[in-house]
N, C-alpha and C positions, 0 to 999 in steps of 0.2 A: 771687796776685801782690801784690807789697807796693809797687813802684815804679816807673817809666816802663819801666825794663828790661825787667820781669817780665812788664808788660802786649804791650810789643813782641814778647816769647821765646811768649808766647802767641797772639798775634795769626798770628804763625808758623807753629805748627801747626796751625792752623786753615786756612792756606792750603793748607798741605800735605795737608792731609784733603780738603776741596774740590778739590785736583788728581788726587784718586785714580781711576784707571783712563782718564788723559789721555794717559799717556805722556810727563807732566811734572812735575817734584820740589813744583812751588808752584805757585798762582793766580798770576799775573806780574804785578807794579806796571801795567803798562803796562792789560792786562785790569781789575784794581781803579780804572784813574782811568776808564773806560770805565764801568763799574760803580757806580760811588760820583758820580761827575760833579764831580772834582775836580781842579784840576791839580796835574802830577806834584810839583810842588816841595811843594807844602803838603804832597800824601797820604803824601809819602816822608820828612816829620819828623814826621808820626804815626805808620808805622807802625815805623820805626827806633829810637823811644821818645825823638825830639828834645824834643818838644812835644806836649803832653797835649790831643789832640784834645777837640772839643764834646761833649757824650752823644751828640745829633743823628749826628754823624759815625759816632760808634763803632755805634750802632744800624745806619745803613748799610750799615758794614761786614758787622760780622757776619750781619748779612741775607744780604748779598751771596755771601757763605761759606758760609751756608746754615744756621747757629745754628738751634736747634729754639729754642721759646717757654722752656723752662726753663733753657738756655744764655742767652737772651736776660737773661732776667732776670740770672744770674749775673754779666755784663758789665756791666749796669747798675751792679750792685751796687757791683762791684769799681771802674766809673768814679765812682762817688760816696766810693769809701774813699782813691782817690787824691785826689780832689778837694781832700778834708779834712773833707765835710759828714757823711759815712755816713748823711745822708738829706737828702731834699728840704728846701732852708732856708727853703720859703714851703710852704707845704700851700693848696691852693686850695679855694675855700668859696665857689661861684658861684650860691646860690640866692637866689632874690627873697624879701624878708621874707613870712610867715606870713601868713593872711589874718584882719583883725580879728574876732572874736568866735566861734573854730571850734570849734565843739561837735560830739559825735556821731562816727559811724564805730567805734566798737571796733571791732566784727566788724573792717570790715575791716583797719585797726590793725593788729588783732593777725596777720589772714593776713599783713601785709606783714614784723610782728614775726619770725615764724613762717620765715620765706623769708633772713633775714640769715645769708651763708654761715660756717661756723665753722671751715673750713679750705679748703684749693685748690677752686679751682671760682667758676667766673663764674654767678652765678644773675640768671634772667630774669624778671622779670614783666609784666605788659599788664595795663595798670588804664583799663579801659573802662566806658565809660558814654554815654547821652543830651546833649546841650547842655544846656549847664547848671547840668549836676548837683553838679558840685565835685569834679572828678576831681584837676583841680591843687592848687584849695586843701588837698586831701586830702594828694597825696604830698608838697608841700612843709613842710607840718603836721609829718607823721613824719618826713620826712628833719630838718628841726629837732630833732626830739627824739632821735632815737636818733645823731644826730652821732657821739659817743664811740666810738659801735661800727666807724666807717670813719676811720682814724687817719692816713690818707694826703688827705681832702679829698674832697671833693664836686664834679661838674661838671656844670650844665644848660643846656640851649638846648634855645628853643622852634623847634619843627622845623614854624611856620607849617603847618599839616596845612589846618586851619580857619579861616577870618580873610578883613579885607581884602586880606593880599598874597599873593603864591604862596607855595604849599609851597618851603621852603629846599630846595636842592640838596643831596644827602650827601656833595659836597666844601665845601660853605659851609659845612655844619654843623662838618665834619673841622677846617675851618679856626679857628672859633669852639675849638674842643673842646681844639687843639693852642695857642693862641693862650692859653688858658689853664693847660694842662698845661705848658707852660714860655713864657712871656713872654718870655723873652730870645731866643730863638732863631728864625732864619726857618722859617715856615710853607713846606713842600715844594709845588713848583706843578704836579704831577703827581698827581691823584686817588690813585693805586695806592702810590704815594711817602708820601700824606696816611696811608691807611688801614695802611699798614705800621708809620710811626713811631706814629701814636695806638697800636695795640697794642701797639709793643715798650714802651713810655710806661709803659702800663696794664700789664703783665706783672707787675711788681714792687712792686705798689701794692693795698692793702684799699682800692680808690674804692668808694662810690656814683654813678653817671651817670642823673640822668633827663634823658630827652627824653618831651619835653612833648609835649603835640597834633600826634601823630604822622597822617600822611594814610594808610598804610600801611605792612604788613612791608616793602616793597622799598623804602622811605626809609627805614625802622629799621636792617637788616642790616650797611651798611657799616659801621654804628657801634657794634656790636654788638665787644666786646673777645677777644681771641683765647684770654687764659690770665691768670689771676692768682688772684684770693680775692675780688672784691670785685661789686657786684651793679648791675642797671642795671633801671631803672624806666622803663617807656613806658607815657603815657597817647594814648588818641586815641579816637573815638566810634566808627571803624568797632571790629569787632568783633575785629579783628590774629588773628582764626583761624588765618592761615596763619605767624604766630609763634609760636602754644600749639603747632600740628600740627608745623611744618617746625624750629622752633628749640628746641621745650624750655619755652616761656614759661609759667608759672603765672599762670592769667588772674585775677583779682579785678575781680568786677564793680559797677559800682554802679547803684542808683537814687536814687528821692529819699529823703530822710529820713523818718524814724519821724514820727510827729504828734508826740510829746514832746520829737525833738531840734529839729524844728521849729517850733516855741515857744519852745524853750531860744534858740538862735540870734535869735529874733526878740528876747526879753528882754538876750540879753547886746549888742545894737546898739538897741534903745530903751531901755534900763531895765528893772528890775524892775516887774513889774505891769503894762508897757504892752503887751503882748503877750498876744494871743488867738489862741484854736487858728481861731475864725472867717476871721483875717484868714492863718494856716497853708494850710489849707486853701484859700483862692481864690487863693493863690501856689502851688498843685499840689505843696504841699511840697519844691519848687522850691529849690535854696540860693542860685541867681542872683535868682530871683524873691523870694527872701526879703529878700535884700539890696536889691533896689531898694525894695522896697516900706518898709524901715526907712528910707528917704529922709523928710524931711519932706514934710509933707505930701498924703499920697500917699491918694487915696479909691479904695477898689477899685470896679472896674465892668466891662461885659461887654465880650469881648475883651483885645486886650494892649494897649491904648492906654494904659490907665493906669501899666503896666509899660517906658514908653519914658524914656531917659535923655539921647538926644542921643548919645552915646556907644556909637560900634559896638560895642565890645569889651564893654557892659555892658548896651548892649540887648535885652530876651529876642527879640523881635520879629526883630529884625536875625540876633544869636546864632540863632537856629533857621533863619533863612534861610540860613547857610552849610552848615548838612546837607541840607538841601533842594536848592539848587544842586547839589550834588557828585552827586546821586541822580540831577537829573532831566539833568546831563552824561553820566552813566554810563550811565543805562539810564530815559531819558524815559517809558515805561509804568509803570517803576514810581511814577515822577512824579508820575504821571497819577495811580494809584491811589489812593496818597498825598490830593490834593484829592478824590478822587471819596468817601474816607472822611470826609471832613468835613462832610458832609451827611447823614452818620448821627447819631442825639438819642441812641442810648443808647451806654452802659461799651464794652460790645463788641461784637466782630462773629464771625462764623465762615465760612467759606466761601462757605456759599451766600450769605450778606449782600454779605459782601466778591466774590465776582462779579455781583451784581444791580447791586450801586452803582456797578462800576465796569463794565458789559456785557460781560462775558466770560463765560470758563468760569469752575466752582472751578480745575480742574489751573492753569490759567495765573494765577488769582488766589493759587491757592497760592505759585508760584514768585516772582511778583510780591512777594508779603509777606513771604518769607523775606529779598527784598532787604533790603525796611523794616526786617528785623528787624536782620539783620546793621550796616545804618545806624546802630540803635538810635534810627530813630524810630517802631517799632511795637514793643511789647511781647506773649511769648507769656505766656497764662494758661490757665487748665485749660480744655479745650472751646474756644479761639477766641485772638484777638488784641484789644489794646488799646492804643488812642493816649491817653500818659497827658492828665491834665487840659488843661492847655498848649498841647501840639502840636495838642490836637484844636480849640483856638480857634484857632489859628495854619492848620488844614486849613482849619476854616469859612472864613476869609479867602482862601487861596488859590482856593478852589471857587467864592466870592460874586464873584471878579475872575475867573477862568474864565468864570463863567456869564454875566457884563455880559459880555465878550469876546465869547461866544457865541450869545449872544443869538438872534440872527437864524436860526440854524444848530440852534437847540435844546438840550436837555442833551449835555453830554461826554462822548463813549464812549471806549473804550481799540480803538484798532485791531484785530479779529479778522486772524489766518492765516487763508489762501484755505479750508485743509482742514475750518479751525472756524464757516468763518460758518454763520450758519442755526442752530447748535445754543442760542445767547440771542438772545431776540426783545429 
């Protein structure tokens, strides 16, 4: 189609196709302003080819009509060739600058390298890890760098997962996501309306989309693109299992840093020379912990006290208490375990440790830890579990205000089932 005509004579047979086996020659104006939720006078100088409808609109339509994703695109197309632009004339680039002095990650770099699609196909990733750890600074890192490779723009929002506010809704996010995909145009107030036009949007686009600290798959999902080339990055601490299982996601996970990047990082924010693996190490190799501690002035000492900023968002202390919350809402025994591990002196534990400390059985302390794990506030190691450096001063506190709490009542057990009592003294 070259001109308003062309696009009307098209729009045509589309209705006619979408009428088939009705008993009627076309979708009838009357059915399309029903459909589209527009009144007849406007919808009938779009589709007559009076007046060059919005993209917005034409997305509707063809929706409406029943356009598969690769027709979708083709409309797109063809509405930007009438336009005059034959592409988007603003390309969006919605990421927060870099984070100063970021060292380290190849590995995973390059898994993320590795994953940029080279032809159709929307590719997934879940880039998970611990509080802390530098899951964002990470993917904002590489989306910087490898920019060139997504030639249509980049779009992020933080999907609040973790933090002082609530997790965003996935029509606020939609709204954030479309609000940037096209600026000029009103955001649909109908969730189902939101999530349609973001992917006819994305169809015809090589984006990059990260959504940051994600709470879970079933906040990720609406926002997930239906067809095009281009790749969407979610980080969040749980473990988004059910986005590697149920969606395709390619997980990249992380911990803390190497001792050496961990250094590197401490000299590229104090200087050359000022940096010790000693002062490495009592930050748990930590990238959050690393970064406050390049704070001036900063004496390491026992506990996180010395690791507090005032600032939630940068506090290790605070920052760990939002995975801890979310645990002990979800599933409070594991809560419970969680403290009762903080009273162990060594690296790790195994089973039988992890149910003495916390009076159960193994089987339920099993279950209970797989939570933690999934959380990623317990790590698996060969032969047992480990709460790295950090969280395990961060357990001793929770346990030391348990135990003043309890005081009178004794040490804290984890509630046994009727069937289990009597089996731990």
């Amino acid at each position: 189609m070259r001109d308003l005509r062309g696009l009307a004579g098209e729009l045509d047979l589309c209705r006619v196709r979408a009428a088939a086996g009705t008993l009627r020659t076309r979708v009838s104006l009357e059915d399309l302003v029903r459909l589209v939720g527009l009144p007849r006078s406007t919808l009938h100088r779009y589709v007559t080819g009076r007046t060059l409808m919005p993209s917005a609109v034409l997305d509707r339509i063809v929706i409406a009509l029943g356009a598969t994703p690769a027709e979708q695109r083709e409309w797109n197309e063809a509405w930007y060739r009438l336009h005059g632009g034959g592409a988007p004339s603003v390309v969006p680039w919605c990421l927060p600058p870099p984070a100063r002095g970021f060292t380290g990650r190849a590995r995973e770099s390059a898994a993320l390298d590795g994953l940029v699609p080279s032809g159709e196909g929307v590719v997934l990733a879940a880039v998970t890890g611990g509080p802390g750890v530098g899951k964002t600074a990470l993917v904002v890192h590489w989306a910087h760098r490898v920019r060139e490779r997504f030639p249509d723009g980049c779009l992020f929002v933080d999907l609040c997962g973790y933090g002082p506010d609530r997790p965003l809704d996935p029509a606020q996010a939609l709204g954030t996501l479309l609000g940037s995909l096209a600026p000029d145009e009103p955001v649909p107030a109908e969730p189902p309306v939101r999530v349609a036009r973001y992917r006819s949007l994305l169809a015809r686009r090589k984006m990059l989309v990260l959504l940051d600290n994600a709470s879970c798959a079933e906040q990720v999902r609406p926002l997930l693109p239906g067809a095009g080339a281009g790749m969407v990055v979610v980080t969040g601490r749980d473990d988004l299992a059910g986005l590697v299982a149920g969606d395709g996601a390619h997980p990249v996970g992380l911990d803390v840093l190497p001792p050496q990047d961990a250094v590197a990082l401490l000299e590229n924010l104090l200087g050359p020379g000022r940096a010790s693996p000693g002062l490495a190490w009592r930050c748990g190799l930590l990238p959050l912990a690393l970064r406050v501690a390049a704070l001036g002035g900063r004496v390491p000492a026992e506990g996180l006290g010395w690791l507090e900023t005032g600032d939630p968002r940068t506090d290790v202390r605070t920052v760990f208490s939002w995975s801890y919350r979310a645990v002990a809402d979800a599933d409070p025994e594991a809560a419970a375990l969680f403290r009762a591990l903080g009273r162990h002196r060594g690296a790790d534990v195994d089973l039988a440790i992890a149910a003495a400390l916390g009076h159960t059985t193994p089987e339920r302390a099993g279950r209970l830890l797989a939570t933690l794990v999934r959380a990623n506030l317990v790590q698996v190691v060969p032969g047992g579990y480990r709460l790295p450096h950090l969280l395990a001063a961060y357990a001793a506190e929770l346990s030391a205000d348990a135990g003043l709490r309890s005081a009178r009542g004794g040490c804290e057990r984890l509630p046994l089932p009727p069937a289990s009592r009597g089996l731990v003294s």
